[in-house]
C-alpha positions as a Markdown table, in Angstrom:
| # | Residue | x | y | z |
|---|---|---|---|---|
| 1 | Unk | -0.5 | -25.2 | 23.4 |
| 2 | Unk | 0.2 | -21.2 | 22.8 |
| 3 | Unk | -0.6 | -18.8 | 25.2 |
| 4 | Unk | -3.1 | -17.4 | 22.6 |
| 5 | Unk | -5.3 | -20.3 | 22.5 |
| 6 | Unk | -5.0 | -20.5 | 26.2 |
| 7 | Unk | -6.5 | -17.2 | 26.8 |
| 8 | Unk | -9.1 | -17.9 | 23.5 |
| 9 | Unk | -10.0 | -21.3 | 26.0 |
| 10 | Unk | -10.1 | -19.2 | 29.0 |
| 11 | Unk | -12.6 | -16.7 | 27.5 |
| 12 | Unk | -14.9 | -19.1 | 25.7 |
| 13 | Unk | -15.3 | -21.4 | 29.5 |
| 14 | Unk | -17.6 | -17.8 | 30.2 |
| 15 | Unk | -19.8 | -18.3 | 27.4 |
| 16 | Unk | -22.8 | -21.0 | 27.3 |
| 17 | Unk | -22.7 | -24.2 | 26.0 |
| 18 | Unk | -24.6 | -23.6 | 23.0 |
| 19 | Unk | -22.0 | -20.5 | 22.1 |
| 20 | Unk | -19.1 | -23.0 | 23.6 |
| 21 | Unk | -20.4 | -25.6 | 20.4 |
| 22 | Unk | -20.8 | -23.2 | 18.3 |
| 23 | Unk | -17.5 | -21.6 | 18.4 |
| 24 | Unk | -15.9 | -25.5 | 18.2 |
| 25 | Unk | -18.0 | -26.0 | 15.3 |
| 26 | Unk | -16.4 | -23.4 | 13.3 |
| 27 | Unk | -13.1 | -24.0 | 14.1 |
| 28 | Unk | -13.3 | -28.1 | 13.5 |
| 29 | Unk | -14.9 | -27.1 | 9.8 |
| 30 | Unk | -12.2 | -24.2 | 9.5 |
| 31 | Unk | -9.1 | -26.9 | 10.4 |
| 32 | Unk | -11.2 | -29.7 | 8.0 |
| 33 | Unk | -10.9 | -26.6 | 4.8 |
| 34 | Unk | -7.4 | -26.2 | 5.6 |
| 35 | Unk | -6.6 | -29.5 | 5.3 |
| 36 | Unk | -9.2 | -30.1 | 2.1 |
| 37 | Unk | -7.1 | -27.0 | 0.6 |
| 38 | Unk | -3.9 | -28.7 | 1.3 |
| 39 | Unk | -5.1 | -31.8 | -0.4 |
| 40 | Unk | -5.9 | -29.8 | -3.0 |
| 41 | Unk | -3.6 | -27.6 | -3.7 |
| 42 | Unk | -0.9 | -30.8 | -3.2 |
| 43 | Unk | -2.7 | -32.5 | -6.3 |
| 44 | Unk | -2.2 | -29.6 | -8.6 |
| 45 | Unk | 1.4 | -29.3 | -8.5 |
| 46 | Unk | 2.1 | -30.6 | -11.7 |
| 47 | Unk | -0.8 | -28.8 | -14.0 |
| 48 | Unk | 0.5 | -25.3 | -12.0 |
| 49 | Unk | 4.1 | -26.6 | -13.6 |
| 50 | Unk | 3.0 | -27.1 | -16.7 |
| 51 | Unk | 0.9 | -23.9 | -16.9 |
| 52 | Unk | 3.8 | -21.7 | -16.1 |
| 53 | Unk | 6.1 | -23.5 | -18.5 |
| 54 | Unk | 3.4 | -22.6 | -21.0 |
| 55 | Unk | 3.0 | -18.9 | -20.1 |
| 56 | Unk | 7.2 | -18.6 | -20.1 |
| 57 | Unk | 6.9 | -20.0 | -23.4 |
| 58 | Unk | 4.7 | -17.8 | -24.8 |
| 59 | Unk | 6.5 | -14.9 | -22.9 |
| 60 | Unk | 9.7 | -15.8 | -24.7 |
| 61 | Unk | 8.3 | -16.0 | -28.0 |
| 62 | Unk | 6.6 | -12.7 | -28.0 |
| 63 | Unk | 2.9 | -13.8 | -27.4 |
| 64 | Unk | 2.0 | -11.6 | -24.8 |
| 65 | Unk | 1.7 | -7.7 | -23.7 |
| 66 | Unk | 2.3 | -5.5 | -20.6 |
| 67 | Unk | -0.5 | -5.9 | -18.0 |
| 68 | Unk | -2.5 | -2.1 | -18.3 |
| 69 | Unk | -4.9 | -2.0 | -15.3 |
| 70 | Unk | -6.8 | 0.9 | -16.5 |
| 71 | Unk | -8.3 | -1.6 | -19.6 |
| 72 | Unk | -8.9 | -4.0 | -17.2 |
């Protein structure tokens, strides 16, 4: 365990046990969206490939303009 974590443990033992759950309860549902986001992001490998082949293609071949933020 870090020494970070430690210390976040150390100050949460002061709060009550209602603040103590809550606390757990967000970061248990913050670790379960990382790991839904991993899952994710894992699975869309192949259409991110095969987007970016497409948007090189069309670079190449002359199908697209420069990027001008002030007609965005």
């Amino acid at each position: 365990m870090t020494e970070l974590i430690e210390q976040a443990i150390f100050h949460l033992q002061a709060l009550s046990s209602n603040d103590q759950d809550a606390i757990a309860l967000m970061i248990l549902e913050e670790l379960e969206d990382e790991v839904q986001w991993n899952k994710t992001f894992a699975k869309s490998q192949n259409f991110l490939d095969k987007v970016a082949g497409e948007a090189i293609a069309e670079y190449r071949a002359g199908k697209t303009q420069a990027l001008n933020p002030d007609t965005l």
